[in-house]
N, C-alpha and C positions, 0 to 999 in steps of 0.2 A: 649918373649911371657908372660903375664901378666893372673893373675887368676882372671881378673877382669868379664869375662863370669862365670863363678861359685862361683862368690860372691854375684851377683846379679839374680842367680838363686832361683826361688821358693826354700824355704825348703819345704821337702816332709819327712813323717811321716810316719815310718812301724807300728808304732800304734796310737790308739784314745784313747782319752779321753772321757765319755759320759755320760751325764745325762738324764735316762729315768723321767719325772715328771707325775703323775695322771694330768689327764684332768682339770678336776672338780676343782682343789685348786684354792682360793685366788692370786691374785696377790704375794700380803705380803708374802704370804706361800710358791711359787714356789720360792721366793726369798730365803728365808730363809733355805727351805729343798737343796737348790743348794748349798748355804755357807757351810751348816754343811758337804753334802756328798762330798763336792769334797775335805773339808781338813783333811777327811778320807783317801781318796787318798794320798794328800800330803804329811800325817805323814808315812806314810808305804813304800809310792816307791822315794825314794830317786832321784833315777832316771829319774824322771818327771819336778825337780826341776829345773830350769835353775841355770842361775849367780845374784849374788846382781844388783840391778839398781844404777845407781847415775845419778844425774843430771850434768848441766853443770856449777855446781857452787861445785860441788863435796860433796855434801849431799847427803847419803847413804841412801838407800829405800831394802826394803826385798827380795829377786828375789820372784818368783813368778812360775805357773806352765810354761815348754820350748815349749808347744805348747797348740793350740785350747782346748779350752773345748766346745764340741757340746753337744746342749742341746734338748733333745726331747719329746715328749707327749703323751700317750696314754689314755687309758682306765685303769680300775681295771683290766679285764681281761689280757690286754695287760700287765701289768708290771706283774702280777702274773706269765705270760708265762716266760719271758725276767728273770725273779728269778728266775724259774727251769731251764731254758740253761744256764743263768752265773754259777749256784752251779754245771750244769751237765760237765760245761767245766773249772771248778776249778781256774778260772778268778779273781785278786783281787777286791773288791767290797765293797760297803757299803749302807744300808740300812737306809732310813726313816719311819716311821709306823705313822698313826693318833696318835696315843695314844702318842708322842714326843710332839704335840700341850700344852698338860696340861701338862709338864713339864718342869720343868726351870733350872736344871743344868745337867750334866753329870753324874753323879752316878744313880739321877731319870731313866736318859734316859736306860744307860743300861739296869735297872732294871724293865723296861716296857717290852723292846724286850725282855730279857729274859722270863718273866713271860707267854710268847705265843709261841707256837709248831711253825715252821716255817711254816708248812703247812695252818697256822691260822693267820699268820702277816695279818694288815690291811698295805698293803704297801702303800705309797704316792710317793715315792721316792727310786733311786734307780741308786747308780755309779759304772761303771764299767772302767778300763784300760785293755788292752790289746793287741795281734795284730788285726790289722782296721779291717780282714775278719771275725775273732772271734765275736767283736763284733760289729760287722752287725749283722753276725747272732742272737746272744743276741738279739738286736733292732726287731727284724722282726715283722712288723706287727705295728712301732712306726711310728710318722713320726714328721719331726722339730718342733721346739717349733715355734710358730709367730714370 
């Protein structure tokens, strides 16, 4: 007997990966606020990372994340909710604010978010990991990106 039925079985995933994005943004910008948060993610959960890629001439490529990143859209209000359940459910995450727009490197960025109460972030963006029903929940009220 051969494991060739469970090789070719769906992978199935006890967690998500998720990008809520504000409605309203740019093209250019859901672009960009995606990049940033999701390699928030990457730096911190190891975990998420798969294996290196190579091609078939055996040149080396970076791995990359080991499953989906679903990406989704709401409202102001909607991602303001989706920040009080991920900090209520202590979920790894990372956060985009308008105020990252006028900013060009990393020390700037920090130093914006810092500068505003969490209660008072203008959020744009916003990544969460976890297990898939966690964040569901988080998402409530989002729905996919187009």
């Amino acid at each position: 007997m051969t494991n060739e039925n469970t090789e070719n079985a769906p992978v199935r995933f006890d967690t998500k990966i998720a990008v809520l994005l504000r409605g309203d943004l740019e093209s250019w910008q859901r672009l960009n606020v995606t990049a940033f948060l999701v390699s928030g993610l990457g730096s911190e959960l190891p975990e998420v990372i798969g294996e290196p890629y190579a091609d078939a001439d055996g040149t080396p490529y970076l791995p990359m994340f080991r499953q989906p990143v679903l990406v989704f859209e709401g409202t102001k209000e909607v991602l303001a909710a989706a920040h009080g359940r991920v900090l209520s459910r202590s979920l790894p995450r990372a956060v985009f604010t308008a105020d990252l727009f006028a900013t060009g490197n990393d020390r700037d960025n920090r130093a914006a978010v810092r500068a505003v109460p969490r209660s008072r972030l203008d959020l744009v963006g916003l990544a969460v990991h976890g297990p898939r029903n966690a964040v569901d929940k988080v998402l409530k009220g989002a729905r996919m990106h187009p």
